[in-house]
C-alpha positions as CSV (number, residue, x, y, z in Angstrom):
1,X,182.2,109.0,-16.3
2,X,185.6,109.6,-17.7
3,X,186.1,113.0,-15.8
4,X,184.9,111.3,-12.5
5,X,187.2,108.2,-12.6
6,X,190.2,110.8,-13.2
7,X,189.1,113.2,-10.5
8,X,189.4,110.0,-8.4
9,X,192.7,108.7,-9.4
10,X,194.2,112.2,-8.9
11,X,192.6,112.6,-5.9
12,X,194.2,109.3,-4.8
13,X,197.9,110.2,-5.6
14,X,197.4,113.6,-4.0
15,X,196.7,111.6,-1.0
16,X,199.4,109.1,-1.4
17,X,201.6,111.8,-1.9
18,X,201.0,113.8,1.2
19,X,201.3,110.3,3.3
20,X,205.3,110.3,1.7
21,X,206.1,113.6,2.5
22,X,204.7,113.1,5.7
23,X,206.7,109.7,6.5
24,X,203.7,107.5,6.8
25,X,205.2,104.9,4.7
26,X,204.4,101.5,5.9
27,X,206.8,98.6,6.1
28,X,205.6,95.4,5.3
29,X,206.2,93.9,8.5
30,X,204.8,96.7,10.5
31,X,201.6,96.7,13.0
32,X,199.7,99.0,11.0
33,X,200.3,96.8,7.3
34,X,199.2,94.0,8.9
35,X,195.7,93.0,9.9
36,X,195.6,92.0,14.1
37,X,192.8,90.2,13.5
38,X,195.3,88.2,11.5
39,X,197.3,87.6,14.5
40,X,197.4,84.6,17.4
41,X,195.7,85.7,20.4
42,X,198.0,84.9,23.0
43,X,195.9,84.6,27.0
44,X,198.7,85.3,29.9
45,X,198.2,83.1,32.5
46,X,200.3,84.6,35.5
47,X,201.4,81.5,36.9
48,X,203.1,78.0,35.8
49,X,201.7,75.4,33.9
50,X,199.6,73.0,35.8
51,X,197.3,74.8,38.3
52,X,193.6,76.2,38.2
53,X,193.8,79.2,36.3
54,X,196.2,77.3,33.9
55,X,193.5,74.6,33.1
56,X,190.5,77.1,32.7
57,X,193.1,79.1,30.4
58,X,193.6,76.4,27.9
59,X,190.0,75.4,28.0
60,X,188.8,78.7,27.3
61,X,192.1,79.2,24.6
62,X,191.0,75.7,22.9
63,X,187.2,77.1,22.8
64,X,188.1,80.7,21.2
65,X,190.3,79.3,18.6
66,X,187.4,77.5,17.2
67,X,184.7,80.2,17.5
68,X,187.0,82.9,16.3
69,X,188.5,80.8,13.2
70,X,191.8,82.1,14.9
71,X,194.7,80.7,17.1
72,X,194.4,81.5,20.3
73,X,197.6,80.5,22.6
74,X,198.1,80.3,26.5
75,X,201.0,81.4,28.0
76,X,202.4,81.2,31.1
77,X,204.5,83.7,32.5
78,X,204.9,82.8,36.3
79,X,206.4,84.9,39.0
80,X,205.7,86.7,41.6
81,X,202.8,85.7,42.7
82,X,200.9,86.5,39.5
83,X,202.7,90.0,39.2
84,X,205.3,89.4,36.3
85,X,202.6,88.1,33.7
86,X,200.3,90.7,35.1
87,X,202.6,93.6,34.2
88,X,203.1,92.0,30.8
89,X,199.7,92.5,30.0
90,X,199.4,96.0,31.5
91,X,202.4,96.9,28.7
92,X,200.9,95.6,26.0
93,X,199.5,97.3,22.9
94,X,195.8,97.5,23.2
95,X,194.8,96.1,20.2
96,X,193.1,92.3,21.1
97,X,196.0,90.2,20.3
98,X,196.9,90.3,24.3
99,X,194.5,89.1,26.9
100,X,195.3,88.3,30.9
101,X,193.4,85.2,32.8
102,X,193.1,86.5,36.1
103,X,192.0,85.2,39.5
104,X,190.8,86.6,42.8
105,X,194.5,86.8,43.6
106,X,194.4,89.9,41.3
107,X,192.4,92.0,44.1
108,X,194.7,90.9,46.8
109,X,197.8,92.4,45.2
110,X,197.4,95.9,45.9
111,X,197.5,95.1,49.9
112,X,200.4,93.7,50.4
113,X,202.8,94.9,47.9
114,X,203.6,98.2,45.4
115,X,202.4,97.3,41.8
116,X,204.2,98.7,38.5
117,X,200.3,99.1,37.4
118,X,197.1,100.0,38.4
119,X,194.8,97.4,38.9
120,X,191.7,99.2,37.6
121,X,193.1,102.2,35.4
122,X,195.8,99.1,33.4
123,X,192.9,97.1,31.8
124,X,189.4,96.2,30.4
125,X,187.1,93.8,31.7
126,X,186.4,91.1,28.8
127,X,184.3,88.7,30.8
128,X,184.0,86.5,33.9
129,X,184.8,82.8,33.4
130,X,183.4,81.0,36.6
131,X,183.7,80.4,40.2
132,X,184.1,77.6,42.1
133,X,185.5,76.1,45.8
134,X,188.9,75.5,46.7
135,X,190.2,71.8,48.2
136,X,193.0,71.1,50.7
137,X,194.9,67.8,49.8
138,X,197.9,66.3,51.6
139,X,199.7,63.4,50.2
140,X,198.5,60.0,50.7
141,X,200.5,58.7,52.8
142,X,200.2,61.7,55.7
143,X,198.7,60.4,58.7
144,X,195.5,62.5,58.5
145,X,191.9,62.1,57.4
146,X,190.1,64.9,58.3
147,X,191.0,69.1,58.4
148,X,190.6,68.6,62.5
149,X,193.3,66.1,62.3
150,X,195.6,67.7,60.3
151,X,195.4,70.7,62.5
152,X,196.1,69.1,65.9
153,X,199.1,67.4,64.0
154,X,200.5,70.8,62.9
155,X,200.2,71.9,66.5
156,X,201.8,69.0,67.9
157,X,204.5,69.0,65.4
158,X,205.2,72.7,65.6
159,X,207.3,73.8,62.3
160,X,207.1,70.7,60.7
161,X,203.9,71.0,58.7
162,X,204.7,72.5,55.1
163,X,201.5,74.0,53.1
164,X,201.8,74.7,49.4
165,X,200.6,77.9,48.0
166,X,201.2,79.6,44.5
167,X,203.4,82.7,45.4
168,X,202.7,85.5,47.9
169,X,199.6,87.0,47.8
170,X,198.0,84.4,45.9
171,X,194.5,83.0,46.4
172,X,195.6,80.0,48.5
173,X,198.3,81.9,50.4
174,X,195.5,84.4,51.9
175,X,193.5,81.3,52.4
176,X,196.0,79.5,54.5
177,X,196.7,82.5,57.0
178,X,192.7,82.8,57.3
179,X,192.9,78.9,58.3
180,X,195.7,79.7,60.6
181,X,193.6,82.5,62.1
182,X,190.8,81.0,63.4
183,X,192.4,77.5,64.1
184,X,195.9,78.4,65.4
185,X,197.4,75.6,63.1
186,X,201.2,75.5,63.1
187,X,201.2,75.9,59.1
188,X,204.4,76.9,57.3
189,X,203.9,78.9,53.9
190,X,205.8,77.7,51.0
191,X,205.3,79.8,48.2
192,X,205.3,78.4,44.5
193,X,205.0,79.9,40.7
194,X,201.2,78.7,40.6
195,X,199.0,76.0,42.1
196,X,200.5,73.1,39.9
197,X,204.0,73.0,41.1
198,X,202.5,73.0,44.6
199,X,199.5,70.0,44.3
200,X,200.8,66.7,45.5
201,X,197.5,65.0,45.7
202,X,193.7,65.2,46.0
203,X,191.5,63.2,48.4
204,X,187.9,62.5,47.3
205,X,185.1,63.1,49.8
206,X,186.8,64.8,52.1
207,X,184.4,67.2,53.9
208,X,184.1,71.0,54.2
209,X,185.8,73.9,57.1
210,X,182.3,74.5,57.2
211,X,181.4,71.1,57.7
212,X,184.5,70.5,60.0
213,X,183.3,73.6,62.4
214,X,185.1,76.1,60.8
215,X,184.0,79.0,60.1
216,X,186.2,79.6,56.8
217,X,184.9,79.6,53.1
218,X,186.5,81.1,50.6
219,X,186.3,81.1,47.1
220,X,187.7,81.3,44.0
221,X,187.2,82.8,40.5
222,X,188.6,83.4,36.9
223,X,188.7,86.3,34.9
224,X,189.7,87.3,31.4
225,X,190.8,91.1,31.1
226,X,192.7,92.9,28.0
227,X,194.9,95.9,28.3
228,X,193.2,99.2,28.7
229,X,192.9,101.5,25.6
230,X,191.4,98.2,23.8
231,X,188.6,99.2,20.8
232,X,185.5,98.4,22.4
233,X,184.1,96.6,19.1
234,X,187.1,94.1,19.7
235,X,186.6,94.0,23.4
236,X,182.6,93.4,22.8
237,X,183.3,90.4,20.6
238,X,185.7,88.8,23.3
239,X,183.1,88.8,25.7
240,X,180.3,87.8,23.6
241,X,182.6,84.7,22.4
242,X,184.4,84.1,25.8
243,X,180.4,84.2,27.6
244,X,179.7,80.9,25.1
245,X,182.3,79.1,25.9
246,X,182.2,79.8,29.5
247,X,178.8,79.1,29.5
248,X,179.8,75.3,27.7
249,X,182.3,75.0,30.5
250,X,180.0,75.2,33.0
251,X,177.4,72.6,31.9
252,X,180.6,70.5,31.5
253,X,180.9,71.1,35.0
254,X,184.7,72.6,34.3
255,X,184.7,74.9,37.5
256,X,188.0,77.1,38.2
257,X,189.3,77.4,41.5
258,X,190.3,73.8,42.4
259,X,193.5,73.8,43.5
């Protein structure tokens, strides 16, 4: 037993040994020292504080943190239309502690502009968080109540009707031009960091395009992804956790994509 236990203890130090000649001696404060499943996770929602994928983000954040037994922290990194938080992700290290909230204005990117990462190759898929329909709202006071009305006022008041989206290329910027398309409304664009800086107000009961005789319907959905190269084991546990709590969200009728 004696012989064993030294055989062991020198076969540690010869391995501690060759680790210092080799210059793999750890700090205390570096990555490898310290645990990431020690670490906050921190979700990067591309846009300001306020709109859809915002409020799904710190639903979903609030809902990890418990089921993991580890803080989990939104952050919003607006600009660009969703690009500048985007490409934060797509630089980070892989290793869990990083994770990007993503809508269907991350497939509409690629069209319309050059990207410092590749939408597909950049990431990992961790889960889908839900779907849902978009809503149109003007402010209280505009003389409107119905999508029919509002177009025939942006026609007769050419240049005058401003519609709020959250940066180019976003989700609600695509579905503006499509409403612009097969209407002819005389819709101007103003582009925002993210659907919150641009709501003004909602209007209950108001009905459908569909409804209205459009033939528009677009919509909406959130995504959680993780930068590519992430383990699988940590990438298997996100989804497994994130499906739960998406699946609470749902049966508390919490839908993304209301803007």
């Amino acid at each position: 037993m004696t012989d064993t236990i030294s055989t062991r203890r020198r076969q540690l130090t010869q391995g501690l040994a060759a680790c210092f000649s080799m210059g793999l001696v750890l700090p205390a404060g570096s990555a490898l020292a310290q645990d990431a499943s020690s670490k906050p996770i921190h979700i990067i929602v591309p846009f300001a504080p306020g709109g859809s994928n915002d409020i799904v983000g710190r639903t979903i954040a609030q809902q990890l943190t418990t089921r993991l037994n580890r803080s989990v922290i939104v952050e919003n990194r607006g600009g660009g239309g969703g690009v500048v938080g985007t490409e934060r992700v797509a630089r980070a290290d892989p290793d869990g502690t990083t994770l990007l909230l993503i809508s269907s204005t991350f497939t509409m990117k690629p069209s319309v502009m050059k990207l410092e990462y590749d939408p597909v190759k950049s990431f990992t898929p961790v889960a889908m968080l839900g779907m849902g329909p978009s809503v149109i709202a003007v402010p209280a006071a505009f003389p409107v109540g119905s999508i029919q009305e509002l177009i025939d006022y942006s026609k007769k008041h050419a240049g005058k009707v401003n519609f709020g989206s959250a940066g180019v290329a976003s989700f609600q910027h695509f579905t503006i031009e499509m409403l612009k398309m097969h209407t002819g409304a005389d819709l101007t664009v103003v582009q925002y960091k993210g659907g919150g800086p641009a709501l003004i107000d909602l209007i209950p009961n108001v009905p459908t395009l569909k409804e209205s005789g459009i033939d528009v319907e677009v919509n909406n959905w959130c995504d959680l992804l993780a930068p590519a190269g992430t383990p699988d084991k940590l990438v298997e546990q996100l989804h497994r956790e994130t499906n739960v709590v998406s699946g609470l969200m749902s049966r508390r009728k919490q839908v993304c994509g209301k803007v």
